[in-house]
C-alpha positions in Angstrom: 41.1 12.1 -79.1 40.9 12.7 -82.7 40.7 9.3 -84.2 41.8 10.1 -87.8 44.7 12.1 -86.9 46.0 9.3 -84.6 45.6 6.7 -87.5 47.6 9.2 -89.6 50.3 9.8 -86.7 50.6 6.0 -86.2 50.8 5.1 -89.9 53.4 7.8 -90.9 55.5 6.6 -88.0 55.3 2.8 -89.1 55.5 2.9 -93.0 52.3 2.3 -95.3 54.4 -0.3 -97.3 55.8 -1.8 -93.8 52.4 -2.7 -92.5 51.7 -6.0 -93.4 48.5 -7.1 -91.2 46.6 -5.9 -88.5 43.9 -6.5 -85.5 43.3 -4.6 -82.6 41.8 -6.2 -78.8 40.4 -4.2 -76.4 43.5 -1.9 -75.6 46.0 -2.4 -78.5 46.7 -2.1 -82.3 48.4 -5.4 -83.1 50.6 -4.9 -86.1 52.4 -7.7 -88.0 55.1 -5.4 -90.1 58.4 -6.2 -92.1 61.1 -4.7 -90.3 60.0 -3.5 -86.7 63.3 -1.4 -87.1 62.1 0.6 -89.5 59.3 2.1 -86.9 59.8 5.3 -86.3 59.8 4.6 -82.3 60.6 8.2 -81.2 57.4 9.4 -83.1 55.4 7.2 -81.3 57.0 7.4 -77.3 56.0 11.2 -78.0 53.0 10.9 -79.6 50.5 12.6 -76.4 47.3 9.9 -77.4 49.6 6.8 -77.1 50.4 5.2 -74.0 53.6 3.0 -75.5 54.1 -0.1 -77.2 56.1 -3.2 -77.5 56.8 -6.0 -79.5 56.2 -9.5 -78.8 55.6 -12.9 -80.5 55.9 -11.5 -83.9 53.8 -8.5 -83.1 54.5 -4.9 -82.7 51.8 -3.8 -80.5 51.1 -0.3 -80.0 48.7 0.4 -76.7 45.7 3.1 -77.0 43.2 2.2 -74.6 39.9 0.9 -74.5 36.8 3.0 -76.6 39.4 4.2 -78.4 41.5 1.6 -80.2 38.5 0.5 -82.3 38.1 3.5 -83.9 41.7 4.3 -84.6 42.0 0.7 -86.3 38.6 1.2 -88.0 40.5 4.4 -89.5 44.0 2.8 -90.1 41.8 0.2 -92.2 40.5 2.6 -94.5 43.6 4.6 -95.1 45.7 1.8 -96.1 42.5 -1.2 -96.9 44.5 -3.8 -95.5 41.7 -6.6 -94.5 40.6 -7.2 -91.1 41.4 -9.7 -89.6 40.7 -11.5 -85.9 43.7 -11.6 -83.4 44.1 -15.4 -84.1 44.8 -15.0 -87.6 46.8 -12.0 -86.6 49.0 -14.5 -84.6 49.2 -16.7 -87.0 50.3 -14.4 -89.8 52.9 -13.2 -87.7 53.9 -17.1 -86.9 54.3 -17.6 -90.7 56.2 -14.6 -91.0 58.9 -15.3 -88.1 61.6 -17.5 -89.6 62.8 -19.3 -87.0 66.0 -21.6 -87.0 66.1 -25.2 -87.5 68.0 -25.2 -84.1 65.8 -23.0 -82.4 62.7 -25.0 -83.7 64.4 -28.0 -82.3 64.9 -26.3 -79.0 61.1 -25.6 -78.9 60.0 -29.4 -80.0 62.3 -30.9 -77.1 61.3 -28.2 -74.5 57.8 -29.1 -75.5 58.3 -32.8 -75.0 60.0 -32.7 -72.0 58.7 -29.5 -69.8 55.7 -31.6 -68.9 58.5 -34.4 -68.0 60.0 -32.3 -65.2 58.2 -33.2 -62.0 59.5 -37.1 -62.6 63.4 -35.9 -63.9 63.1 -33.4 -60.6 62.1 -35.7 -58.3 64.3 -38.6 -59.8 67.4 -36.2 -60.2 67.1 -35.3 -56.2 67.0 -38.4 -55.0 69.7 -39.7 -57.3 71.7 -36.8 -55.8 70.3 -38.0 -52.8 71.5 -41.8 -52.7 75.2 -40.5 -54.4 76.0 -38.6 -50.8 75.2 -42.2 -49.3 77.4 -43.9 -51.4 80.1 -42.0 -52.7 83.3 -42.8 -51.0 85.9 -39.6 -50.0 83.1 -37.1 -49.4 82.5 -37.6 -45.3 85.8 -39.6 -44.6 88.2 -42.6 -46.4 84.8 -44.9 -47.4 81.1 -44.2 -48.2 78.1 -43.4 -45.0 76.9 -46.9 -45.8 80.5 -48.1 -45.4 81.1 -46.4 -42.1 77.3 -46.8 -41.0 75.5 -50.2 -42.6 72.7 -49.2 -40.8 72.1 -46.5 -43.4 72.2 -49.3 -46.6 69.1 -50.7 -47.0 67.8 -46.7 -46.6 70.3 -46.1 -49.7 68.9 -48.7 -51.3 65.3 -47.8 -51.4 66.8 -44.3 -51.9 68.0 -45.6 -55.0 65.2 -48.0 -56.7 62.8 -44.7 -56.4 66.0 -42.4 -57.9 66.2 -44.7 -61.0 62.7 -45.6 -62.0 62.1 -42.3 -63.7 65.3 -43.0 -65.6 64.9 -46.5 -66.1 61.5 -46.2 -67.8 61.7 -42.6 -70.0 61.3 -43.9 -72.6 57.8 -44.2 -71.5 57.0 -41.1 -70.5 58.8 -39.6 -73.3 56.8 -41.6 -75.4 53.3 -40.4 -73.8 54.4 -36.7 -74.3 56.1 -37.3 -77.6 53.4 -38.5 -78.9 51.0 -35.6 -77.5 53.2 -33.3 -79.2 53.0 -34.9 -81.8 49.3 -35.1 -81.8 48.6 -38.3 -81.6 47.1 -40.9 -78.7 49.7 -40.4 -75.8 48.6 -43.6 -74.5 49.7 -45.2 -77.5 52.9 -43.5 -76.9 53.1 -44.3 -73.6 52.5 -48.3 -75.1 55.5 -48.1 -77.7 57.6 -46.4 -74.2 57.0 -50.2 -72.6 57.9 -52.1 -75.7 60.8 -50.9 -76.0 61.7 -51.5 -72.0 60.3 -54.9 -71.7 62.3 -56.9 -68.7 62.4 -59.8 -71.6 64.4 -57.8 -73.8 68.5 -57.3 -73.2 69.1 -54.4 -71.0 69.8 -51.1 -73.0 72.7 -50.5 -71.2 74.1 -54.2 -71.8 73.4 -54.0 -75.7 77.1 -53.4 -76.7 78.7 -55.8 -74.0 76.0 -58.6 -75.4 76.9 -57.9 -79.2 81.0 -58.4 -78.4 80.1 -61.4 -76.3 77.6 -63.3 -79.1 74.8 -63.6 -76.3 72.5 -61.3 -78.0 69.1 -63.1 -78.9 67.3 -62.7 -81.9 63.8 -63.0 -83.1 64.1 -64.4 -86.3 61.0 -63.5 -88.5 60.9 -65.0 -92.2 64.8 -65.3 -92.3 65.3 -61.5 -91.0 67.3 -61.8 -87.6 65.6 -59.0 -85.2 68.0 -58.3 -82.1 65.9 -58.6 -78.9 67.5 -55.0 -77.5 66.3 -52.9 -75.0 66.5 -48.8 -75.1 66.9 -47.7 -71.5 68.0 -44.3 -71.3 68.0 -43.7 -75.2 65.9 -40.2 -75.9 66.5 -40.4 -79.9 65.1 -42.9 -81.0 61.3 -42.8 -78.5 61.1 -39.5 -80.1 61.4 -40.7 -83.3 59.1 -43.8 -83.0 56.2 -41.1 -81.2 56.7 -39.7 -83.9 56.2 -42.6 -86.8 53.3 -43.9 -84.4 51.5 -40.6 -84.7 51.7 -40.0 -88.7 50.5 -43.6 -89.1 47.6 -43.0 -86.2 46.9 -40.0 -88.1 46.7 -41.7 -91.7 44.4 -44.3 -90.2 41.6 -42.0 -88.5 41.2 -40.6 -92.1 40.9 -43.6 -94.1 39.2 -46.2 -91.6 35.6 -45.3 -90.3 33.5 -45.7 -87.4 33.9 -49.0 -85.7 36.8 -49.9 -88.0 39.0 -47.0 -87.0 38.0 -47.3 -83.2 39.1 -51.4 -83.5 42.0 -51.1 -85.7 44.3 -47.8 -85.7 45.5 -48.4 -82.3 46.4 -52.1 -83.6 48.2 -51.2 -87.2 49.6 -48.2 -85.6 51.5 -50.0 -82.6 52.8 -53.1 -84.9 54.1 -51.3 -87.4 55.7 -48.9 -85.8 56.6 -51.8 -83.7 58.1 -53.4 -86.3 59.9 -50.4 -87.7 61.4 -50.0 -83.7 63.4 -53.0 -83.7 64.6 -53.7 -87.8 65.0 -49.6 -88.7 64.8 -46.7 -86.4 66.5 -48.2 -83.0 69.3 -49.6 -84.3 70.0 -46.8 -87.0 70.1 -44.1 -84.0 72.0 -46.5 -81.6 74.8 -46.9 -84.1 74.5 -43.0 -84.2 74.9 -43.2 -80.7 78.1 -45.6 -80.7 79.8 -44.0 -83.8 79.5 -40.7 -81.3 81.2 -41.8 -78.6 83.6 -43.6 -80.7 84.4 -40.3 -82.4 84.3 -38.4 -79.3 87.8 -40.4 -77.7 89.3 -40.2 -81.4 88.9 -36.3 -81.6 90.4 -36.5 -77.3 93.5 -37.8 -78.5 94.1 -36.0 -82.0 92.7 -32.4 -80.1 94.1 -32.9 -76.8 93.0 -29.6 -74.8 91.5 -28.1 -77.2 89.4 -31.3 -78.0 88.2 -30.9 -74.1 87.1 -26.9 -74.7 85.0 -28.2 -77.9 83.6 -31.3 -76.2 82.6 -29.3 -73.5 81.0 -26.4 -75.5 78.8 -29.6 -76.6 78.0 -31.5 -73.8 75.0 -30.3 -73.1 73.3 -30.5 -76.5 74.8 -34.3 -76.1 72.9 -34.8 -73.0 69.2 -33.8 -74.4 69.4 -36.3 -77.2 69.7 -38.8 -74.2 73.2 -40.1 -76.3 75.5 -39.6 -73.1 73.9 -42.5 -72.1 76.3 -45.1 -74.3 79.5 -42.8 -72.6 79.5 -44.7 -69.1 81.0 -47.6 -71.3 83.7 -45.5 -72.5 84.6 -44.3 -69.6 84.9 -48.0 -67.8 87.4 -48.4 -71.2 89.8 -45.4 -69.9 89.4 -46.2 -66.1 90.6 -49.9 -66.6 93.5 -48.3 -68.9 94.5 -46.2 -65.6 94.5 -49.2 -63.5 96.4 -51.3 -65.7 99.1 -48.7 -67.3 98.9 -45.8 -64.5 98.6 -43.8 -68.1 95.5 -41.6 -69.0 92.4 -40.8 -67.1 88.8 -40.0 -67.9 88.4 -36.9 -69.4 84.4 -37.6 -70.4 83.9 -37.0 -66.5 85.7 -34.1 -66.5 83.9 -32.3 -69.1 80.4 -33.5 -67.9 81.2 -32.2 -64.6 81.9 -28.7 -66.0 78.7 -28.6 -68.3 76.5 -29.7 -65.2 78.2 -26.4 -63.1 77.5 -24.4 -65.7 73.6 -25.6 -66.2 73.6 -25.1 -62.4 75.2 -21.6 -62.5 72.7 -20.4 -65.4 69.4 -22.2 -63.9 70.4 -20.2 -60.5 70.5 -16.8 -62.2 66.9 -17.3 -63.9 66.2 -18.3 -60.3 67.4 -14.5 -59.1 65.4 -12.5 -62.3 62.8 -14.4 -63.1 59.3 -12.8 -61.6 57.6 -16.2 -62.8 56.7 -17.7 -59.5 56.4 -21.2 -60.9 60.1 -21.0 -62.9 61.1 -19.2 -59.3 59.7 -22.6 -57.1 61.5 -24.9 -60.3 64.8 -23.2 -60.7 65.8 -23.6 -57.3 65.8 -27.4 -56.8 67.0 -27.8 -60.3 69.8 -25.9 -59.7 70.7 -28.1 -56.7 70.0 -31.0 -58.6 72.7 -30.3 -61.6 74.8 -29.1 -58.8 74.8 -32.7 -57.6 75.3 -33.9 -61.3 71.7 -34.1 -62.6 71.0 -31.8 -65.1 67.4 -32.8 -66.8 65.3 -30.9 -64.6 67.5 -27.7 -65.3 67.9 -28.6 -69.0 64.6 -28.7 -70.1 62.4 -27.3 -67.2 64.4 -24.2 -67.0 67.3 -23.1 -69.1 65.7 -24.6 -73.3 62.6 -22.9 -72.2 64.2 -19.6 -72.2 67.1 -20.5 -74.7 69.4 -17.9 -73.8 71.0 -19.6 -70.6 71.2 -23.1 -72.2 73.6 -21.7 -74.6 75.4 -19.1 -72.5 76.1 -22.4 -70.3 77.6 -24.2 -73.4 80.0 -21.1 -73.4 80.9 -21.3 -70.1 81.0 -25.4 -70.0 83.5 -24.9 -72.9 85.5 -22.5 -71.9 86.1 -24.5 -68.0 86.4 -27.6 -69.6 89.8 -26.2 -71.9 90.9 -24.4 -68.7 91.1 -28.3 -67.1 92.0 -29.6 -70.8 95.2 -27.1 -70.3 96.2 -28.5 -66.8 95.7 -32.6 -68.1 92.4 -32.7 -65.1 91.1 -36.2 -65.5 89.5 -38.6 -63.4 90.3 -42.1 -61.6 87.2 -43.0 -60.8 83.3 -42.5 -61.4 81.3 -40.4 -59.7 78.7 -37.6 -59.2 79.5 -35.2 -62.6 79.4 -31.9 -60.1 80.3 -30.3 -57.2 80.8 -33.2 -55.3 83.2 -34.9 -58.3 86.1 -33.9 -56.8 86.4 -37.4 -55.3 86.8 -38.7 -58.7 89.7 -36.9 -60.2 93.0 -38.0 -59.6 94.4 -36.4 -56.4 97.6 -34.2 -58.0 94.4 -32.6 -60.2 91.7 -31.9 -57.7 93.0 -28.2 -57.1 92.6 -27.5 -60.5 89.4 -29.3 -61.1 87.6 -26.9 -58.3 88.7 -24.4 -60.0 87.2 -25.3 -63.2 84.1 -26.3 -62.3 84.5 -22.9 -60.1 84.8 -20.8 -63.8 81.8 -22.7 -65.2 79.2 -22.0 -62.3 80.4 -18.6 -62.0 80.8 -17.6 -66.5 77.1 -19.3 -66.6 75.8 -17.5 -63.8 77.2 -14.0 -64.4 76.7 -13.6 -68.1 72.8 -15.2 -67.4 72.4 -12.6 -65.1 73.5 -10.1 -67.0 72.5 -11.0 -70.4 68.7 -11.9 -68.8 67.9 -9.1 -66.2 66.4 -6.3 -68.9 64.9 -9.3 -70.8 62.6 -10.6 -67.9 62.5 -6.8 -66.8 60.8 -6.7 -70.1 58.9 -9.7 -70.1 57.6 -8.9 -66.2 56.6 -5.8 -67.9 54.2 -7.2 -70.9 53.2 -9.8 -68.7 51.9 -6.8 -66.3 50.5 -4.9 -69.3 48.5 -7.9 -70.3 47.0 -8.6 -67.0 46.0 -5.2 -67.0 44.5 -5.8 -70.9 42.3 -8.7 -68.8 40.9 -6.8 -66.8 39.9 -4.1 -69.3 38.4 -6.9 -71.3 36.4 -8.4 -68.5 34.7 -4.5 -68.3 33.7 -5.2 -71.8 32.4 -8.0 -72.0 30.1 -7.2 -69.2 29.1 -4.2 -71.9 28.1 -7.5 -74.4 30.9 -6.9 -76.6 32.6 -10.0 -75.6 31.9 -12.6 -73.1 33.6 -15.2 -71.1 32.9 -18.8 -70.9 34.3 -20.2 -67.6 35.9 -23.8 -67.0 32.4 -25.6 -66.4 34.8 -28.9 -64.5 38.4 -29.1 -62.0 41.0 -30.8 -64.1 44.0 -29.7 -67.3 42.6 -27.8 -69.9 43.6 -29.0 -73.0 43.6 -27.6 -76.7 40.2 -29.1 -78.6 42.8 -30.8 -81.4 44.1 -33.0 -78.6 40.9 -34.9 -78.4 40.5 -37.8 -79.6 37.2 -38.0 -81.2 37.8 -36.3 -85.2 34.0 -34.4 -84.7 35.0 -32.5 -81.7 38.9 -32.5 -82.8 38.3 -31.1 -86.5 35.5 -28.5 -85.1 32.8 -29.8 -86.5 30.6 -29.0 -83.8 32.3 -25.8 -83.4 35.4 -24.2 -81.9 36.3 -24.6 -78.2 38.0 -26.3 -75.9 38.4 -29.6 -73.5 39.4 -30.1 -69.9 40.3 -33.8 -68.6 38.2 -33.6 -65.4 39.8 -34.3 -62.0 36.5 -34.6 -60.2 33.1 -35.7 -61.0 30.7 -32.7 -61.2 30.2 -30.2 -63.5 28.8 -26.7 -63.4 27.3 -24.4 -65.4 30.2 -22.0 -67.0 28.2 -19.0 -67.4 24.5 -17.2 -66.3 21.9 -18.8 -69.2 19.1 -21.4 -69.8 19.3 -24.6 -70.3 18.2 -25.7 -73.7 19.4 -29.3 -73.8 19.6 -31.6 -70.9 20.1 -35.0 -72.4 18.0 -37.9 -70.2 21.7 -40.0 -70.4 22.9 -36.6 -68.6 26.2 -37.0 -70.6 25.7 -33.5 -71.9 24.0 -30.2 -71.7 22.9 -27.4 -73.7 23.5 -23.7 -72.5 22.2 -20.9 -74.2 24.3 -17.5 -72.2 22.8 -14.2 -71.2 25.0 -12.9 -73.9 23.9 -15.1 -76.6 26.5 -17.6 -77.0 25.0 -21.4 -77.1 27.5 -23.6 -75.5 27.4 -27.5 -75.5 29.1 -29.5 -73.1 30.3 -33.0 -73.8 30.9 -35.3 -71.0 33.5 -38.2 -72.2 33.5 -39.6 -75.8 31.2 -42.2 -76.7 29.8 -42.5 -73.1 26.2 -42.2 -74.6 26.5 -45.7 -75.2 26.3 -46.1 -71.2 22.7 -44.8 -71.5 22.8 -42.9 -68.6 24.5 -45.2 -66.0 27.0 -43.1 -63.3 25.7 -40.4 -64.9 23.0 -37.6 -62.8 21.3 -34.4 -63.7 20.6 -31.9 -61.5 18.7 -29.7 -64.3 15.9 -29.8 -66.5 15.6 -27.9 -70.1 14.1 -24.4 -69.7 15.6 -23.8 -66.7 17.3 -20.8 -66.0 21.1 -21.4 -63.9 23.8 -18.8 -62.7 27.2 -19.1 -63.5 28.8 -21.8 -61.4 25.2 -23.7 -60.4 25.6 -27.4 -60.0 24.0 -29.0 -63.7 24.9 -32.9 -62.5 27.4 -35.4 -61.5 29.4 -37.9 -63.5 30.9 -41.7 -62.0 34.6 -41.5 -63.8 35.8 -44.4 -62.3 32.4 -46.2 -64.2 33.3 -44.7 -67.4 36.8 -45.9 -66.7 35.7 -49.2 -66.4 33.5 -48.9 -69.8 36.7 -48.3 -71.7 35.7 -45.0 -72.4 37.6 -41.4 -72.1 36.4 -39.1 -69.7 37.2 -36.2 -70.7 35.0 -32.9 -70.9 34.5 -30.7 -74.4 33.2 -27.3 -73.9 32.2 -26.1 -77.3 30.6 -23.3 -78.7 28.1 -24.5 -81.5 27.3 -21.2 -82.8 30.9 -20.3 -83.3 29.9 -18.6 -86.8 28.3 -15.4 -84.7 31.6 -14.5 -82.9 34.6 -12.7 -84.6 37.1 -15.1 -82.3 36.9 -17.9 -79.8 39.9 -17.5 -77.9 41.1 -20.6 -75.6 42.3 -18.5 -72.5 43.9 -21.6 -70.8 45.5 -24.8 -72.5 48.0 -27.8 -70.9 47.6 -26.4 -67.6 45.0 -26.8 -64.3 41.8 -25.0 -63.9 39.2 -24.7 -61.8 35.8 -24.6 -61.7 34.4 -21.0 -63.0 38.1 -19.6 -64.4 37.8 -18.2 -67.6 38.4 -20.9 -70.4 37.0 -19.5 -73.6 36.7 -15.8 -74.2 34.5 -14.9 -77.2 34.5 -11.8 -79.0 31.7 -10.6 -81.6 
């Protein structure tokens, strides 16, 4: 390969004043550029010394091959004397330069949020499906299995207390990942998530009925009445309190010091934003909440059927902000109305039923061209689940994650629900919002409601399938590529041009910000990363000496065959237990393989001390490596996976 002339091919083909920023790994130029259609692709599919590229993340990525890409970048460099710059900054330069929606960027933050949520919502959803074939009367004859068989009750009873704790108490787990996302003290989050359910405070869902009634208590603080309300079920405002909670945690770990900030930010934090929970933020977004719904019947009657398409192309997007919650009460309104008049119907049950097939219809074709084995094992109960008329699990495990089938199923959701708009489909009666619903609508309109729900689940699923197949073709294809790019790198760094640092305990790797101790948070030390340990022994991560072996045995000093000096942190602040449930298996000076046993760590008895337990793996002469690249982050590892890879 001529080097030069390949530099010159690829720059002609890409545009000197296009170029923007670029790196290279160990197989690939990474380009950031300002119109990746202005590449002249043909040029570079024929080009005989290039083996393809592809764009991704904000990168256009043309592949070369290892012992060769170095070169031709070293040449591209000099032609057009951009700067050089390390593949994290690449990605970060190409993060600034992506402009990405406000809508989209709220997608991501809620996805983020809940994702981690998804083993509770799936598990809950199921068994809520579960208790609703128990109990719903028309679906195996004139009454309910509980009716016909009281045997079964009690069963549907347990069936339902486990169904509707995960419901019952989101707001704290949305307040534990909230507040991770947010980057503050999840625990904190998850603290401000039980405030705000306390059994002593009126049930979220009994707010409205206690405020008509006058039976709402009220602390009364100074001469400010503070209503004692509850927020079951509500998703606004926990997001926005994690998110108050950690901007002031923040604020505090930078002005307060040392045993001041360890005493005091949890306190200020949680009573101020405490405070600002009861007098500001929750009732602001529940009257949000009530002046929805409220809107919602006033636009059914004005719009009529085309008020149910619209509704119904919204749903959905209603349902991750956690305000469908307050509709239940609605509903009751326009039930009762029935009974009384024998005029109207529920049309709020007809829509959610359509937007729940079409989640279902979507979630199932991800589940057909997805290669992702782990979205594969999700998709499939989470399409039952919506099915069955719970759609969390799809909503945010599945189809925000990849975008495109939440909104195709908005399409599809409103485009049944003016089909069943058009015919006057509503319902007598409460129910399961899915297939099963059909016991719910009024019996002249069941034909027609099948057929409805039929059209969402199949619009959702076709155009998903469709509209997705090349797109996870393509991402099946980079995802191959970089596999392959792993292994390449792995050769090299046996050469000593880079070197891998492997996960040194079992547990979730996390990203070193996420740490709460500022020296090892802000990189002090040096860059890295942590791993909350699920077992208490830890391992040397790759072949070196030992240089430091402290006599608490809380941490250990490696220097690596390859150079790299590694120090690794057991818990924060646990040299204060001077050594108790902590024991080395290693002295300093001696030399250890890769995966050799360096000591053994009591986390219940560091548990006990009040301290955090988790591991920080951190490389203290970052300033000799070009990148420290965390390999893994939110996600479970094993002793003697690669973690860190670092690159000179």
């Amino acid at each position: 390969m001529n080097h030069k002339e390949v530099a010159e091919r690829v720059l002609k083909a890409v545009g000197r004043d296009n170029l923007q920023a670029a790196a290279h790994c160990a197989t690939r130029l990474r380009l950031v550029v300002k119109d990746s259609g202005a590449i002249d692709q043909e040029a570079l599919d024929n080009d005989p010394d290039l083996k393809g590229t592809f764009e991704t993340a904000g990168q256009y990525q043309i592949i070369v091959g290892p012992g060769d890409v170095n070169v031709v970048y070293d040449e591209l460099v000099k032609m057009t004397g951009v700067s050089k710059v390390s593949t994290t900054d690449l990605k970060e330069i190409a993060a600034s330069q992506k402009r990405q929606s406000p809508l989209m960027a709220l997608v991501k933050l809620l996805s983020d949020i809940f994702v981690p949520l998804i083993p509770a919502l799936v598990a809950g959803g199921l068994l809520m499906a579960l208790n609703n074939v128990f109990t719903s009367a028309g679906l195996f004859g004139p009454k309910s299995l509980i009716e016909m068989y009281p045997a079964w009750k009690d069963v549907a009873g347990i069936i339902n207390t486990m169904a509707a704790a995960p419901f019952t108490f989101l707001p704290i787990l949305i307040g534990y990942s909230a507040t991770k996302r947010f980057g503050g003290n999840p625990y904190l989050g998850a603290v401000m998530g039980m405030i705000l359910v306390m059994p002593s405070l009126v049930n979220g869902y009994n707010v409205a009925e206690a405020v008509a009634n006058n039976t709402m208590p009220y602390w009364n603080i100074f001469g400010l009445n503070i209503a004692q309300a509850g927020y079951q079920g509500q998703v606004l405002p926990v997001i926005a309190i994690a998110y108050i909670l950690a901007k002031l945690e923040k604020f505090f770990h930078k002005h307060l010091n040392d045993a001041v900030d360890f005493t005091f930010t949890p306190l200020l934090s949680v009573i101020i934003t405490g405070f600002l929970s009861f007098t500001i933020v929750g009732p602001v977004l529940r009257t949000v909440a009530d002046a929805l719904t409220n809107g919602l019947v006033s636009f059914y009657n004005i719009a009529g059927w085309l008020g149910m398409g619209i509704f119904g192309s919204f749903y959905s997007a209603i349902v991750i902000t956690g305000l469908h919650q307050s509709f239940p009460a609605i509903e009751t309104m326009l039930i009762a109305n029935l009974q009384k008049t024998g005029q109207g119907g529920d049309f709020i049950f007809v829509v959610a039923s359509a937007a729940n097939m079409a989640q279902a219809g979507a979630t199932f074709a991800i589940f057909f061209i997805t290669k992702n084995k782990k979205t594969k094992a999700l998709a499939a109960p989470s399409g039952v689940s919506a099915l069955l008329g719970i759609t969390e699990p799809a909503l945010f495990g599945v189809n925000l994650k990849y975008k495109y089938p939440f909104f195709i199923a908005l399409g599809a959701s409103g485009i049944a629900s003016l089909f069943m708009g058009l015919f006057h489909v509503l319902a007598a009666s409460l129910g399961s919002a899915g297939i099963l619903g059909f016991i719910s609508i009024k019996a002249g309109s069941i034909p027609m409601f099948l057929v409805g729900i039929l059209i969402s689940f199949v619009l959702a699923f076709v155009v998903t399938y469709i509209y997705g197949k090349p797109i996870e073709a393509k991402k099946a294809a980079v995802e191959t590529q970089e596999k392959k790019d792993e292994t390449v790198e792995t050769v090299t760094a046996s050469k000593g041009e880079s070197q891998e640092i492997a996960a040194p305990v079992n547990g979730e790797a996390l990203p070193l910000n996420a740490v709460n101790d500022p020296v090892f948070s802000k990189e002090v030390m040096g860059k890295g990363i942590a791993v909350k340990p699920s077992e208490g022994q830890i391992f040397a991560p790759a072949d070196g000496e030992i240089v430091i072996a402290y006599e608490t045995g809380h941490a250990y000093g490696i220097k690596t065959a390859q150079g790299a000096e590694i120090l690794l942190h057991i818990g924060i602040d646990t040299v204060s237990m001077a050594g108790k449930g902590f024991e080395q298996k290693v002295t300093a000076g001696q030399t250890v393989k890769k995966g050799d046993l360096l000591g053994s760590f009591d986390r219940k008895a560091i548990e006990e001390a009040g301290l955090d337990d988790t591991v920080m793996v951190i490389v203290t002469n970052t300033a000799e490596f070009s990148e420290v690249q965390p390999l893994k982050e939110n996600t479970e590892v094993k002793v003697g996976e690669a973690l860190l890879a670092l690159t000179k």
